[in-house]
C-alpha positions in Angstrom: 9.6 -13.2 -8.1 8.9 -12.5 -4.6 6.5 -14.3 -2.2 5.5 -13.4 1.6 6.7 -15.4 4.4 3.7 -16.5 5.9 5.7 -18.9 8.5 6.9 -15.4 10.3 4.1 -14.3 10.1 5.6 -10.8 9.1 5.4 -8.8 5.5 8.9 -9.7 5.1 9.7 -10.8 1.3 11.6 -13.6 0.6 13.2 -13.4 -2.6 13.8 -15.8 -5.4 17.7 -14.1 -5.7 20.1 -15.0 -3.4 20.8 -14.3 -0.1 24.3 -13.1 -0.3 23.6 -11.2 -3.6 24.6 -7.1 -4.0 20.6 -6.5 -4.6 19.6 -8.3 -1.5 22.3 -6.9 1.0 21.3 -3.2 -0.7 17.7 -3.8 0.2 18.6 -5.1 3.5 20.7 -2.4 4.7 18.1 -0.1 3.2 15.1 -1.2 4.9 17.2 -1.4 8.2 18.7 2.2 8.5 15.7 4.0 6.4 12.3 4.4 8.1 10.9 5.7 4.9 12.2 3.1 2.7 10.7 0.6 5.5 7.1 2.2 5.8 7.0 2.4 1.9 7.6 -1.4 1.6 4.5 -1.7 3.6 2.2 0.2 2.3 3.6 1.5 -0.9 2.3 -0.9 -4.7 -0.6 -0.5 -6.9 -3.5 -1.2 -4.4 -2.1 -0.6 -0.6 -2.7 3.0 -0.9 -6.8 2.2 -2.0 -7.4 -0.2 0.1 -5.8 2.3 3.3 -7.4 5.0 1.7 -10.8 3.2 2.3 -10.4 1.6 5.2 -9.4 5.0 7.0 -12.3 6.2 7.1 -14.0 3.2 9.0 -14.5 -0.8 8.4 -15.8 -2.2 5.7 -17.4 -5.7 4.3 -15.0 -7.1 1.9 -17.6 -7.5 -0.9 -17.6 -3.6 -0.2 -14.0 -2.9 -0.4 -13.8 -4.9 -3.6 -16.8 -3.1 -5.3 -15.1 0.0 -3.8 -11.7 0.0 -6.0 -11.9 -0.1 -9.8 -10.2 -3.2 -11.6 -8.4 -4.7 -9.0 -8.7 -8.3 -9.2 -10.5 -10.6 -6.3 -7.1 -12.9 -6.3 -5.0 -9.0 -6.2 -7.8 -7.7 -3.2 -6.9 -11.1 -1.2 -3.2 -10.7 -1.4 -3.1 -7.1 -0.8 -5.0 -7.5 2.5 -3.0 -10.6 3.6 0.5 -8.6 3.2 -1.5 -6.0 5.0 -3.2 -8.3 7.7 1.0 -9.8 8.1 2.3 -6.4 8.7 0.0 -5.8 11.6 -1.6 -2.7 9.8 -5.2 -4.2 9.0 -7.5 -6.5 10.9 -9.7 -9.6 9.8 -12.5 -9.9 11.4 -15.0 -13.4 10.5 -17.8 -13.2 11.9 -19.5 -17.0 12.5 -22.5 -16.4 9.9 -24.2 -18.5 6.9 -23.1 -16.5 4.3 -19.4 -16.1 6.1 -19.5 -11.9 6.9 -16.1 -11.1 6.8 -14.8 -7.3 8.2 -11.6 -5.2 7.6 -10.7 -2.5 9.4 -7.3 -0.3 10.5 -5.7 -1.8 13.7 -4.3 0.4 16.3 -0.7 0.2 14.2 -2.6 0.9 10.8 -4.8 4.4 12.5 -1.3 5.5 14.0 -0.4 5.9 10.2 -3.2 7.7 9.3 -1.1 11.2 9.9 1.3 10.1 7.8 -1.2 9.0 5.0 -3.3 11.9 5.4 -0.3 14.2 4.4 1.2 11.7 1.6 -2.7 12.2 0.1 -2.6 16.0 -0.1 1.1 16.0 -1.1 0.0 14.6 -3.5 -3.2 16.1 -4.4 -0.8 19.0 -4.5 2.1 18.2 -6.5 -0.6 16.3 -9.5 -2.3 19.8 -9.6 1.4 21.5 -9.9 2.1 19.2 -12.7 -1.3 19.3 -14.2 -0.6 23.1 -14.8 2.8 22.3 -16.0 1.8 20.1 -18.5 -1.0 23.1 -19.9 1.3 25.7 -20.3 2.4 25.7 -23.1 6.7 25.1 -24.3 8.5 28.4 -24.5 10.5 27.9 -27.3 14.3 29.6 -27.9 14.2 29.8 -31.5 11.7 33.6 -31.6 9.6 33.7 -35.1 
């Protein structure tokens, strides 16, 4: 199980395996010599990608984000954004109001990835097509009838 370190304030994990273990140094060495591996452990999971997705094309209310993205849980939504919010990629903004009106939106780090987003999006919008017609042609088999 992994948990963010909130008193680094950074989207670093902390892991439940040891420090010293063959896993962890792996990972470590990983994130430190790969950009790729490192950007993906930011945004990459079930929900980052819909909540960027959303949020790069302006800010929204967070009742709106939720009602924006099917099925994800409100305790899932929270998390997602706080590991966001720690990596410097979104921003909170509260706004002193009875109800609380509470705002998220890209940060300067988060719209410098919007390049990079942009072409993971019709990468793969391309490659799900590709394999969409994969899938519908039909198996060529060897033994002929």
């Amino acid at each position: 199980m992994q948990v963010v370190n909130k008193l680094l304030g950074t989207n670093k994990k902390v892991s439940m395996r040891k420090s010293n273990s063959t896993n962890t140094i792996n990972e470590k060495q990983i994130m430190d010599r790969c950009g790729m591996a490192y950007s993906l452990s930011v945004i990459g999971g079930r929900w980052k990608p819909a909540i960027l997705c959303r949020l790069a094309h302006g800010k929204m209310r967070y009742s709106d984000l939720r009602n924006s993205i099917e099925n994800i849980s409100e305790r899932m939504l929270v998390a997602q954004l706080r590991e966001l919010e720690n990596a410097r990629v979104v921003n909170r903004i509260v706004y002193p109001e009875v109800p609380p009106k509470v705002e998220y939106e890209l940060s300067e780090l988060g719209l410098s990835m919007k390049p990079m987003l942009d072409a993971m999006s019709e990468w793969g919008n391309m490659h799900r097509e590709k394999q969409h017609l994969i899938i519908k042609q039909p198996l060529k088999s060897n033994n002929p009838e």
